[in-house]
TORROLUM-454436 format. One line per 10 residues: number of its first residue (from 1); their letters; for each residue x, y, z of C-alpha. Coordinates in steps of 0.001 Angstrom, whole numbers, plus 500000, padded with zeros to 6 digits. Last residue first. Layout:
NUM	A	X,Y,Z; ...
This chain:
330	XXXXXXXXXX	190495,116490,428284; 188435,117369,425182; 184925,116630,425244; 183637,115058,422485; 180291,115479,420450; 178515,112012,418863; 176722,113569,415776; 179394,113003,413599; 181068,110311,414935; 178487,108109,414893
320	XXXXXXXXXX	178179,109342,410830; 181455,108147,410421; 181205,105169,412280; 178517,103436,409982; 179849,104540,406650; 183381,102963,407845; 181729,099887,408863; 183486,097502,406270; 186747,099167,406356; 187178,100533,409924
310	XXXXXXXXXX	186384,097240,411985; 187123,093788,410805; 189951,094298,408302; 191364,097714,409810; 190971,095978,413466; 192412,093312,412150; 195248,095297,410962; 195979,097124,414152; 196278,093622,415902; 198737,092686,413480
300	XXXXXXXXXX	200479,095783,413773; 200211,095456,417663; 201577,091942,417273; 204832,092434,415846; 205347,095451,418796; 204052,092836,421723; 206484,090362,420184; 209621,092493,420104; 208765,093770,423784; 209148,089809,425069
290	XXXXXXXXXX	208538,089542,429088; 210483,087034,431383; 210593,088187,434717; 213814,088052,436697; 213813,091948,436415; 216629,093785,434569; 218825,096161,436473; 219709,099394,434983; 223110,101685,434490; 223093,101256,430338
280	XXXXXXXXXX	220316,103904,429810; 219406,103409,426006; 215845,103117,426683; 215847,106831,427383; 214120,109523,429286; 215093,112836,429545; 215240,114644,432951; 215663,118089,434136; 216030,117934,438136; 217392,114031,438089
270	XXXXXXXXXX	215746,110985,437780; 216655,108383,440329; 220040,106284,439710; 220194,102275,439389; 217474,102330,436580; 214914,100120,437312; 211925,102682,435817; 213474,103644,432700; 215785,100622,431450; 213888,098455,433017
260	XXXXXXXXXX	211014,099022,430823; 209506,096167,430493; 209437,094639,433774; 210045,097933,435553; 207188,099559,433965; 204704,096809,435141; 205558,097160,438886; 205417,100619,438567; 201874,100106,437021; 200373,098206,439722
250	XXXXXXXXXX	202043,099921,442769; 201510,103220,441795; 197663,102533,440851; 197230,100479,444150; 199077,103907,445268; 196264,105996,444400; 193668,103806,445842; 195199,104188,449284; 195842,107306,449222; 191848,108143,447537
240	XXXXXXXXXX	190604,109106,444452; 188616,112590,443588; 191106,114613,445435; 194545,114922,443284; 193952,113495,439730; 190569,116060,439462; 188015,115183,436577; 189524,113066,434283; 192208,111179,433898; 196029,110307,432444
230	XXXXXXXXXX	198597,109508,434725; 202190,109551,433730; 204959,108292,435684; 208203,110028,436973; 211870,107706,437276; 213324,106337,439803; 210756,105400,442774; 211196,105343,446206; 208452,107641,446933; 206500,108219,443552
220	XXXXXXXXXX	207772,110294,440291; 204614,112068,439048; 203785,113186,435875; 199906,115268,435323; 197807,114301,432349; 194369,115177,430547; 192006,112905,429513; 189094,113532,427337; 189910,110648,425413; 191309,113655,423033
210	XXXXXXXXXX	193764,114400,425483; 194761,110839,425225; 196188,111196,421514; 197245,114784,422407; 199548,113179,425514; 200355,110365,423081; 201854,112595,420321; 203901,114045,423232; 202983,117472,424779; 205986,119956,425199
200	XXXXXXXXXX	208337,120808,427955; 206842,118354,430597; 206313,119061,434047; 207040,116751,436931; 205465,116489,440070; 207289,114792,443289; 205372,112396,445319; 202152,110108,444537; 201416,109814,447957; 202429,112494,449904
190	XXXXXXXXXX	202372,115125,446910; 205250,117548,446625; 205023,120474,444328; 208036,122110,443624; 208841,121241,440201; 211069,118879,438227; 211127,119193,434719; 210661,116833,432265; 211970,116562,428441; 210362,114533,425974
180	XXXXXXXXXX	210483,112175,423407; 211370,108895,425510; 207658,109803,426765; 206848,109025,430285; 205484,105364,431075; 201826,104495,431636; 199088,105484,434113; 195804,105350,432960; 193250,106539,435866; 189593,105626,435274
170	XXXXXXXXXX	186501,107642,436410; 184673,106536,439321; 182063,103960,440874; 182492,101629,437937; 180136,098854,437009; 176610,099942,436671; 178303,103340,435359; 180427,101157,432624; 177418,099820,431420; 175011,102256,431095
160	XXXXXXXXXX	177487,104330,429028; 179299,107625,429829; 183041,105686,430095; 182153,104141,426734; 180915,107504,425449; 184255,108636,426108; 186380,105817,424627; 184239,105840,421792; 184980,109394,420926; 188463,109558,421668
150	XXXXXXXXXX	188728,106426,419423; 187181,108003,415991; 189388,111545,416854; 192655,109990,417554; 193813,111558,414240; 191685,113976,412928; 193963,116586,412083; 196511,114179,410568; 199803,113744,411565; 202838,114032,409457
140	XXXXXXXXXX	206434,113138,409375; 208927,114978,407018; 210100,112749,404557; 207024,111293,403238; 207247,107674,401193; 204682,106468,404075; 204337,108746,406754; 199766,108377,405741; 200639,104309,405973; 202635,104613,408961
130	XXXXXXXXXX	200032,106876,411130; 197256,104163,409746; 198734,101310,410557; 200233,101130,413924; 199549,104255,415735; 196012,103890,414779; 194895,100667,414382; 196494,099733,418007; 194368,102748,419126; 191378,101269,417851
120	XXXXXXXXXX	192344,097587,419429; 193054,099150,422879; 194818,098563,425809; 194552,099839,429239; 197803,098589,431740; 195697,100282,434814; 192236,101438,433890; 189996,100908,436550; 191495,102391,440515; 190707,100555,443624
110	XXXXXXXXXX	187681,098674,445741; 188321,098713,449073; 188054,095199,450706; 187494,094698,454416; 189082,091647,456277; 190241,094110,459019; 193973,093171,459394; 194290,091682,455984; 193568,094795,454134; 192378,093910,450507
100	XXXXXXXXXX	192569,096039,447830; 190608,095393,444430; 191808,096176,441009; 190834,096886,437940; 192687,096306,434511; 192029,097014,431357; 190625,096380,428167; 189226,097952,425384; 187460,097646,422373; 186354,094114,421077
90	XXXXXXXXXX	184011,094038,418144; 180639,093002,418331; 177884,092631,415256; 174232,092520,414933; 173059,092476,411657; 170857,094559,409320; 173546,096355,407286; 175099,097649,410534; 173751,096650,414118; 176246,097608,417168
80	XXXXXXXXXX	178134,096153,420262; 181566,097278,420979; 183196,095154,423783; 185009,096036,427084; 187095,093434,428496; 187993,094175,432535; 191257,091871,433897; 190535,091700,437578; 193356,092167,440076; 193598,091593,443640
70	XXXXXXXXXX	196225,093991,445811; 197410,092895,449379; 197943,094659,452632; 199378,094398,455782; 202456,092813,454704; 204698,095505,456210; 205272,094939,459602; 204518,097924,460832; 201311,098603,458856; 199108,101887,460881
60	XXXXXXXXXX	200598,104275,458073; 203523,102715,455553; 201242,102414,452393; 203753,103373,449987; 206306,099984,451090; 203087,097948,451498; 201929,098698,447544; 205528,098203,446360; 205552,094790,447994; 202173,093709,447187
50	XXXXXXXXXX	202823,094691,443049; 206207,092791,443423; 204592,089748,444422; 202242,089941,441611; 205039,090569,439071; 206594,087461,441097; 203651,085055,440696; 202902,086370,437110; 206686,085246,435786; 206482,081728,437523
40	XXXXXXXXXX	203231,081089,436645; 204002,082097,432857; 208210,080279,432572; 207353,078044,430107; 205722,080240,427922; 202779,082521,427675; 200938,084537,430899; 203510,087414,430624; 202441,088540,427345; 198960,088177,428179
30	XXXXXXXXXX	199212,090411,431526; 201041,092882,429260; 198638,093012,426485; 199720,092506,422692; 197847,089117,423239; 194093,090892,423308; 191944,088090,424790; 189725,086404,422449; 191322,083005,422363; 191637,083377,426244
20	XXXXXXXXXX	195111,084050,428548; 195954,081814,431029; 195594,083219,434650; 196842,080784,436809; 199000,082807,439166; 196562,085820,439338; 194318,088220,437118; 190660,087297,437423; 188426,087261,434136; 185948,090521,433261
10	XXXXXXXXXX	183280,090901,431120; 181738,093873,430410; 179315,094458,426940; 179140,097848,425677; 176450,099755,423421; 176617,102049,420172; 173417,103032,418446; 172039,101978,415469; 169481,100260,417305; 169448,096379,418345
């Protein structure tokens, strides 16, 4: 193997059963939900809830409602490379992709990767090394290059062999607004995704993605209560289509409100100018068990191995990737 970065794909189906793997990232949502007594229960309704939401956007030519159904695939990228003369892998990303499946025709349209992405470089990031350069500071701090080491990977991931063998299109993240910010509706109306938001100011994690080469548009969907943000590539708006827009919608809405509830179940919609809080009191939980304390405990934990396994004893190596590997910003 050369000194140059490749990317193995695996990929293990999300449904009722799933149990997550030894090697499977346990700060993810799909693993958090899959632990405990209560794990079929818990992934049979947030699957349940996907179908529903994606029926209730896709009204046209499905009167009764149930004419479609979403399929998910959870998709583990991993980091292959030789340093000091041996071979060595390190898990990068994951995600999920989806498939949709309309049960009036029996055909399957293949959806959106990138839904609930995770990512052990990013965990290293906003969990060790951001506190460790704050530490003893009183005014916080973020360093120039910050994001820089997993904006590059991410891209050349996406412009790899692999991905391209595997992935028609670009991904879309879609994750929660910022509790930071301040949005503003506008007057743009999309049919699918619905009513765009602005935002006053770019979070830490807007920069953070923009330097995935992403760059991000907020939406709040039909019947929804509170804006989303989608992070991509290319154009948001008429490189994907309805139907594969609102497997996104559905997916990550359904997500949001399990552990977010506070944000995306609140009892009223978002208003004209709206700031975001997880101290909203007028919310309605979900019956789905999902622990936020744990996912934080283990994203330091998670950030540290990747210190331990990844940035410390390869540092040489990476740095001079980085160098000569040139990044488009989103």
């Amino acid at each position: 193997m050369s000194n140059e970065f490749t990317y193995r794909i695996t990929t293990t189906r999300f449904d009722e059963n799933y149990s997550p793997s030894e090697k499977s990232r346990t700060t993810t949502n799909f693993a958090n939900l899959a632990r405990g007594e209560h794990r079929q229960q818990n992934l049979r309704r947030t699957l349940s809830m996907i179908d529903h939401r994606f029926n209730d956007l896709a009204r046209r030519d499905n009167p009764t409602g149930d004419r479609y159904s979403v399929e998910l695939e959870i998709v583990s990228a991993e980091l292959q490379f030789n340093s000091k003369g041996a071979d060595h892998r390190f898990p990068l990303i994951e995600v999920l992709d989806m498939q949709i499946v309309d049960r009036d025709t029996g055909v399957r349209i293949p959806g959106i990767v990138g839904n609930n992405f995770s990512s052990y470089v990013r965990d290293f990031d906003f969990s060790v090394r951001l506190p460790a350069v704050n530490e003893g500071r009183s005014e916080f701090i973020v360093p120039g290059d910050f994001g820089d080491l997993h904006g590059k990977l991410f891209q050349h991931f996406l412009n790899s062999e692999a991905y391209r063998e595997r992935f028609e299109v670009d991904p879309v993240i879609c994750i929660s607004v910022s509790t930071s910010g301040t949005y503003r509706r506008t007057g743009h109306h999309h049919p699918t995704l619905g009513v765009e938001y602005q935002q006053d100011d770019y979070s830490l994690t807007d920069e953070y993605f923009r330097k995935m080469g992403l760059q991000v548009r907020y939406f709040l969907p039909p019947g929804g209560v509170a804006p989303l943000a989608f992070y991509f590539r290319g154009d948001l708006l008429s490189d994907y289509t309805d139907l594969q827009l609102i497997g996104t919608v559905s997916v990550m809405e359904t997500f949001q409100r399990i552990y977010r509830p506070e944000i995306y179940n609140a009892t009223s919609p978002a208003a004209e100018i709206y700031r975001p809080t997880l101290e909203q009191k007028d919310y309605s939980p979900t019956p789905i068990i999902y622990d936020r304390a744990e996912r934080s405990q283990l994203a330091k934990k998670q950030g540290k191995y990747t210190e331990d396994h990844l940035v410390e004893p390869h540092r040489e190596l990476l740095e001079q990737w980085a160098a000569r590997y040139p990044v488009l910003v989103g």
